[in-house]
C-alpha positions in Angstrom: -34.8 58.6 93.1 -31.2 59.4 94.5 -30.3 60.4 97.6 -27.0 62.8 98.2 -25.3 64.0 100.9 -26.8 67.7 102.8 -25.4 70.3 101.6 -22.1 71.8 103.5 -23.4 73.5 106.5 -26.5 72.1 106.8 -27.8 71.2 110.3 -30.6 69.5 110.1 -30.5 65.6 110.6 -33.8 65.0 109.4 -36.4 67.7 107.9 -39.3 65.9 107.8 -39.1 65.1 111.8 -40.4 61.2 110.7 -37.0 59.6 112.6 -35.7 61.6 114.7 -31.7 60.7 115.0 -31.4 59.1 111.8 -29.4 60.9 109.0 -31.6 63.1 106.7 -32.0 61.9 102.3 -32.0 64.4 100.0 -34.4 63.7 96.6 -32.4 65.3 93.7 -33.9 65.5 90.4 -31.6 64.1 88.2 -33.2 63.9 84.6 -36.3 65.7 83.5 -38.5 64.9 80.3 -41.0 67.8 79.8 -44.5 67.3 77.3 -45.7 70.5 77.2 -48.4 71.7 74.0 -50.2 74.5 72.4 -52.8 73.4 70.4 -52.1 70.9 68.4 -48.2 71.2 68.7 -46.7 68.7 71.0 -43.3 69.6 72.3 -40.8 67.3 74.5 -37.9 68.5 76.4 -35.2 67.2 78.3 -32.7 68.4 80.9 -30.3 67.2 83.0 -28.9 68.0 86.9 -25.9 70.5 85.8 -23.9 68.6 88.3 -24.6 65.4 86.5 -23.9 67.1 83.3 -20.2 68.2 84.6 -18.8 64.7 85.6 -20.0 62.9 82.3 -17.0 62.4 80.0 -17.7 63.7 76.2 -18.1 60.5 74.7 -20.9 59.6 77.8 -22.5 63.2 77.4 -22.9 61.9 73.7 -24.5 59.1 74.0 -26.8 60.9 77.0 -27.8 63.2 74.2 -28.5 61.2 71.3 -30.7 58.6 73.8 -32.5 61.6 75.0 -33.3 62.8 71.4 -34.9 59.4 71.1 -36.8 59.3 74.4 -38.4 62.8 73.8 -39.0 61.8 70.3 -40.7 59.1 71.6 -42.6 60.6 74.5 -43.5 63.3 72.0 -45.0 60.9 68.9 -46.9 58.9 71.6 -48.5 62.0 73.5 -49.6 63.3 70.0 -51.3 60.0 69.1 -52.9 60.0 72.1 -54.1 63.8 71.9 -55.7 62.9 68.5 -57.5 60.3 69.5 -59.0 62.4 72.4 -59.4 65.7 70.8 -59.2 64.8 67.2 -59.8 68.1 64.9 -63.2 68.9 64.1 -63.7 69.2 60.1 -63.4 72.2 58.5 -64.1 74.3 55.8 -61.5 74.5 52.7 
């Protein structure tokens, strides 16, 4: 989880009421990894916080990329396995 500064304006010190007179935390999603299927097709997704996406250099934005193609590859593969072994197809007729 990060925590970043309230956006310009903002004047609330704490939303959530919990400690009142302490400085508010923001949660900002920063990476996202999304399973999602349709039948038997398994699909993994990735995103990033745009902001996040603007300060990386090329060559970090690079190797962001090519270890997210991995993680979703991964993430994917493993979800599959485990959705055959739960629903695995019923046979069929040729």
């Amino acid at each position: 989880m990060a925590t970043a500064i309230p956006p310009h304006g903002h004047q609330d010190t704490n939303p959530s009421g919990d400690n009142p007179g302490e400085a508010s935390t923001w949660d900002v999603e920063l990476l996202r990894v999304l399973v999602s299927r349709k039948g038997t097709h398994v699909d993994a997704q990735w995103a990033i916080h745009p902001q996040l996406k603007h300060d990386l250099q090329p060559d970090e934005w690079k190797e962001v990329n090519e270890l997210m193609a991995q993680v979703t590859t991964l993430v994917g593969n493993r979800f599959s396995q485990v959705l055959s072994q739960v629903e695995p197809d019923p046979p069929g007729h040729a």
